[in-house]
N, C-alpha and C positions, 0 to 999 in steps of 0.2 A: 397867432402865436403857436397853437396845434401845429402847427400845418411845418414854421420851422423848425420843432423840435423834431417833427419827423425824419426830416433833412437829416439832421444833424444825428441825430439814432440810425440811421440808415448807413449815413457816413463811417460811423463808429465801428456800423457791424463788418464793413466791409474790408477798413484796416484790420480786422478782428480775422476775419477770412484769409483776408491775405498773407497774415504772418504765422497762418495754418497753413497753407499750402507751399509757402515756403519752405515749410520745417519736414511737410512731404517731400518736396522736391530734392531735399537733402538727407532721406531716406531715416532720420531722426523721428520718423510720427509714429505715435503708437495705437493702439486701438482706442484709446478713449481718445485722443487725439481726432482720427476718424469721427467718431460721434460727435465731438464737438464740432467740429465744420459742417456734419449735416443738420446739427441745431442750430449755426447760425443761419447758414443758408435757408433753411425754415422762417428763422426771422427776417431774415432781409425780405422775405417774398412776403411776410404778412404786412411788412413794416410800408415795402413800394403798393402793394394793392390798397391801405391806407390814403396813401400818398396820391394814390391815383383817384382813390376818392375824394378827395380835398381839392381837388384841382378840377372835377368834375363838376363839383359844388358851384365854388368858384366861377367856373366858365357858362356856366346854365342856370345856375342864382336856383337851383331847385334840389332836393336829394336823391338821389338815386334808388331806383326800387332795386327790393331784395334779389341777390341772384336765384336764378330757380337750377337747384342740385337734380341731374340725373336721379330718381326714383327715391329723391324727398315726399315727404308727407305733404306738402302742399306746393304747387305749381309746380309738379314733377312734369320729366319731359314727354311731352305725346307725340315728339317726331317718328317718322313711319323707318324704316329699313332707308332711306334715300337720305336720313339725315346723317351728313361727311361733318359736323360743326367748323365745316370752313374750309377742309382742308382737301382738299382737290385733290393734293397726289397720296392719297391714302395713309396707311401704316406708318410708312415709311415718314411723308412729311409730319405727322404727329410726333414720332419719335426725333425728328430733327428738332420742334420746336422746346421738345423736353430737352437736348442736348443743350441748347443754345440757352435757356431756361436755366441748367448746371453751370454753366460756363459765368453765370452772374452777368449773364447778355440782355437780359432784361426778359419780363412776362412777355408770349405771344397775348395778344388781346383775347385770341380765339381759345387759349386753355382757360383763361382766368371764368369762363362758364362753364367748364369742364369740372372745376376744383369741385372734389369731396372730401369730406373728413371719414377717416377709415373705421372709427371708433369712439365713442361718447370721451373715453378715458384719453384719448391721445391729441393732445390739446398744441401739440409742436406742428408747425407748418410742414418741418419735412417729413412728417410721419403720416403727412395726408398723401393724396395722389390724384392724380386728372382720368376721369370715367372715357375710356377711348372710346368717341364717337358710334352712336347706333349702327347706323351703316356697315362700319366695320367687324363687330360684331357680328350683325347678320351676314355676312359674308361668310366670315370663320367659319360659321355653323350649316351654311347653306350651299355657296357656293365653290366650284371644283373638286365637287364631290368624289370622284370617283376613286379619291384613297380612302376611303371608307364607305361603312354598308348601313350597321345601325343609324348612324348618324343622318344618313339620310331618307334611309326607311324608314323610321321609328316614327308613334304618335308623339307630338310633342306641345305644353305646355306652358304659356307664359306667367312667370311668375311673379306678380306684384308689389310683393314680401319676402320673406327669408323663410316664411312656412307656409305651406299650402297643403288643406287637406283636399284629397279626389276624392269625391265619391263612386263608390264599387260597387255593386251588386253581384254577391260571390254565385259564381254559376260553373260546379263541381259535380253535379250527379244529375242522369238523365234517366238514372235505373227506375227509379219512382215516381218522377214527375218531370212534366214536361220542363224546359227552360226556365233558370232561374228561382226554381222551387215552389211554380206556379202551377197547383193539381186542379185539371181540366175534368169535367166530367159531363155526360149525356142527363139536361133535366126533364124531368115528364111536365105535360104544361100542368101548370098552377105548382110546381113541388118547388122543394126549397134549393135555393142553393148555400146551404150547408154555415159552417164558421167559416170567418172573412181570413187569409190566409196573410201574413207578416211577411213579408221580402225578405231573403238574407243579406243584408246588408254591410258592408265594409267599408271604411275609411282609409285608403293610402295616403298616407304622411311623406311628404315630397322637402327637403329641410335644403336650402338654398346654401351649400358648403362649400368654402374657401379653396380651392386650388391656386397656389402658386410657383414662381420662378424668378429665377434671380440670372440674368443673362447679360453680358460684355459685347458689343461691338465697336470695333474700329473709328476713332474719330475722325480720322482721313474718310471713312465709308459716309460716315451721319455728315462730314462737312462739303459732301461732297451734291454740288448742288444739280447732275445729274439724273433726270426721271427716272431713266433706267436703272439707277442703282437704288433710289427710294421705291422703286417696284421691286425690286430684288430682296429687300427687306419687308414690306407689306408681305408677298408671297411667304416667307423664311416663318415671318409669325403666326399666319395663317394655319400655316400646315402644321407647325410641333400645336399649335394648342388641339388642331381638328384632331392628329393622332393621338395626343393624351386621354381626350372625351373617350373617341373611340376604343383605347385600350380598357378604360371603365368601362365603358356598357356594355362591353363583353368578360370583362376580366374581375372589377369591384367586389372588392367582400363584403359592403355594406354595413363596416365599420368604419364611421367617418368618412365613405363616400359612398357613390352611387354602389347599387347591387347589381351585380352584371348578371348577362343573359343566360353564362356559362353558368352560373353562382346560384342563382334565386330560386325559386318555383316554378309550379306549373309545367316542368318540364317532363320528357318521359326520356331511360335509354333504353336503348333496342338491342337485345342481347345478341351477340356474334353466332355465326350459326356453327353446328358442329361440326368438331375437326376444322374448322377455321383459321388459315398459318396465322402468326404474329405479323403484323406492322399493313395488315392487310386491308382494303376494302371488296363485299365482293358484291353483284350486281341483288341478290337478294340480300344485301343491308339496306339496298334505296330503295327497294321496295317495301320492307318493311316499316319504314320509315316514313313512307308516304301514307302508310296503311295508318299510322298509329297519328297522325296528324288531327288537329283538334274540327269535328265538323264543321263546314263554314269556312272555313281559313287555307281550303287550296285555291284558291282563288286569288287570294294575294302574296301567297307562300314563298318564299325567295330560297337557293341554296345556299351556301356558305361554307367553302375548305379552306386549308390551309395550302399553301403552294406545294405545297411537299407531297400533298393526295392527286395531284391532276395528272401524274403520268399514270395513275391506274385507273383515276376517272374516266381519262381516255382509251382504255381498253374495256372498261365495259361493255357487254352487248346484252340483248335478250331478244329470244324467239317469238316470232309473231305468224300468227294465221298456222291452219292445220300443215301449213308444210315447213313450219320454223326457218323460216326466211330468218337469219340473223342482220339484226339492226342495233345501232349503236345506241347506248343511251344519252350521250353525249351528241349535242343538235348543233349546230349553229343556229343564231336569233334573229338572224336578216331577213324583216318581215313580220316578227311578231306581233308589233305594233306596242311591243311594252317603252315608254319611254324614257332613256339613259339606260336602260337596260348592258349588262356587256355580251360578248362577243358571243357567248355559249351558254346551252340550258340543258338542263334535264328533267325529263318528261312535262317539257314544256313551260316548264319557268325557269327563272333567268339564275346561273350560278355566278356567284362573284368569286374571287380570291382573298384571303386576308391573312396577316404575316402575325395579328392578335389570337386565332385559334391555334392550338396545340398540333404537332407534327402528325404526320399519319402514324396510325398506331394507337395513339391516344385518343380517350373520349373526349368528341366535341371537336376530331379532326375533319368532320364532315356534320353540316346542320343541316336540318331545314325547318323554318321557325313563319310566325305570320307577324310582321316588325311591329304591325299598329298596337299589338299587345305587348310594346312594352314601350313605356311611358317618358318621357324626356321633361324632367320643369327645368325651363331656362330663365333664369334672374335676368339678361339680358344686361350686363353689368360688367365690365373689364377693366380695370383700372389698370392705370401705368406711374409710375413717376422715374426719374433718372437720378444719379452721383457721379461725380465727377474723381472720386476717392477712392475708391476700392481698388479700382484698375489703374492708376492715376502713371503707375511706375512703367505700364505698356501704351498710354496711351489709350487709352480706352476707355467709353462711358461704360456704366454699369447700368439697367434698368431692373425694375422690381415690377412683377405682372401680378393681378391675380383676376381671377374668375370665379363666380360664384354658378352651382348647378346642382342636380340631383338627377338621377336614374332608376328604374328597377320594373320587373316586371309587371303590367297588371293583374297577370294570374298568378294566382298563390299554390294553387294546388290542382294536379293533374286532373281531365273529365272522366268521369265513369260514364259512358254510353250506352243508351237502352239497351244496345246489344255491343258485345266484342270486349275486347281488352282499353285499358284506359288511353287517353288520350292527352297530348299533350299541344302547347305554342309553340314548343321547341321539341323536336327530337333529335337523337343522336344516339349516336351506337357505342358501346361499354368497349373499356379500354380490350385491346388486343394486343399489348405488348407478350 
């Protein structure tokens, strides 16, 4: 008896759908009109997953065990970076299966394990969304790196929850004690070693925050059952979210999202030398720069400009050996053995380009920083769902993305070193406009 009223409720909703989209197609729909068709289409998909269960029942004489949700409290998912949930041609066939999903084409089998609820409070099927596949994500974040720098240097973090504290150990002053604010001293035998000494100790709070997007493609594109074009789309989504992250971990105020690299602590500038023109860099700012770098961290030390610094990077030089042989400071990297490295370095590590740092002239138009010190929590969690409404008069699905993450540095505050001027993760040289 369940099982026909389901039918027959399902049926209902659908005439109910249909003489919504009629009333769109005749350019009569209004905004609440909109909402309602995405409420029912919520129902319809609660109502056929019901259905699907009742028939499953039926066909196996047994119940089916509970779905296990993407990073549920209980039989969350522990697939590695390789889990695609089915979908072989990536992005792209995900968002077709959401398309066809809109279309009241029926559930792929392969989302209906996907499905999350967004929020305790949001209790309407269309107000949930499908967690796009791990793999996918890890991809986003991982690979074709090379339109971004933090993103792929950085220490990074998995996070299990929506908060995660690190633990820190603040290590800011080397004038008095050795690292970490651990006082070393010479004992006479039998003498004491003195009071037991406390770690300074810090807690970074990493809070798993909502980024989203609300983005239209072509249903001629999604319907189009071409690999090449469902890779055209995979790649399309990749790149805007890699470039969004990246614009944060450099750019974040850390209100409401990550703290960027440019933004946070720990950093030092390196003041312009005198009589210095405007909009300039000159060979004794990367030196100074280098000078003022946190101990320990030339070693993994990466550069970092803006495209608009490389025509003067490339005229840098400086003199070497008692007869000032002039040599470039600008190297090529063939060879170095650093790997992905690009094309060019200076004084020996590798410079990248980024369109995220400010124009030459400005502070922060030129860095150089050590990436592992600054911290990435990835919730590892993407959600997608689609509508068929918004765009409905061009033809066009509409899809709703969001991401969850966190950024910011691990160093809070610049080193004082047993000897010299402070020290920093990141240096950069003060505005010269």
């Amino acid at each position: 008896m369940k099982y026909k009223k389901l039918l027959q409720q399902r049926a209902d909703l659908r005439d109910q759908l249909a003489a919504l989209h009629a009333k769109v197609a005749s350019g009569k729909a209004t905004k609440e009109d909109d909402a309602a068709a995405n409420t029912i289409q919520g129902k319809i998909e609660t109502c056929s997953a019901q259905i699907d269960r009742e028939e499953s029942q039926f066909n196996n004489g047994r119940p089916l065990p509970p779905a296990r949700l993407p990073g549920g409290p209980s039989g969350s998912r522990s697939a590695g970076s390789d889990d695609d949930g089915g979908f072989k041609g990536g992005v792209g066939e995900f968002m077709a299966a959401l398309f066809r999903k809109s279309r009241g084409e029926g559930l792929d089998p392969r989302l209906g394990a996907l499905r999350v609820q967004m929020a305790i409070n949001e209790g309407v099927g269309s107000e949930g969304a499908f967690a796009v596949p791990e793999a996918f994500t890890y991809k986003a974040f991982t690979e074709d790196l090379m339109d971004t720098v933090l993103l792929q240097s950085c220490d990074r973090v998995e996070m299990k929850s929506n908060q995660l504290n690190v633990p820190c150990y603040q290590d800011d002053s080397h004038s008095a004690s050795a690292p970490f604010g651990i006082d070393w001293s010479m004992i006479p035998e039998s003498g004491s070693f003195g009071n037991a000494q406390t770690l300074p100790f810090r807690k970074m709070n990493l809070t798993a925050r909502k980024a989203g997007a609300l983005f239209s493609a072509s249903n001629e594109w999604l319907g189009d059952a071409d690999p090449a074009m469902r890779d055209r789309l995979d790649a399309i989504f990749r790149a805007s979210l890699r470039w969004y992250v990246e614009s944060l971990m450099w750019n974040g105020s850390g209100a409401g999202q990550p703290l960027g690299a440019l933004v946070g602590g720990g950093f030092v500038s390196v003041p312009k030398e005198t009589g210095q023109l405007a909009n300039t860099i000159q060979t004794e700012n990367v030196l100074a720069m280098w000078a003022r770098l946190r101990p320990g961290s030339h070693a993994r030390a990466i550069w970092c400009a803006n495209q608009t610094a490389f025509p003067q990077l490339g005229t840098l030089s400086v003199g070497v050996g008692t007869a000032g042989i002039v040599t470039s400071l600008l190297q090529t990297n063939a060879g170095s053995g650093i790997a992905g490295a690009p094309a060019t370095a200076m004084l020996g590590r590798p410079l990248y380009l980024s369109e995220h740092l400010p124009i030459v002239g400005d502070a922060g138009d030129l860095v150089l920083l050590d990436p592992l010190l600054y911290l990435l929590g990835d919730r590892k969690q993407i959600t997608m769902d689609a509508s068929p409404h918004v765009r409905f008069q061009y033809d066009e699905t509409t899809f709703r993305v969001s991401a969850r993450f966190d950024a910011q540095p691990a160093v809070a505050t610049p080193l004082n070193p047993a000897h010299g001027d402070t020290c920093g993760w990141l240096c950069k040289i003060a505005d010269r406009a």
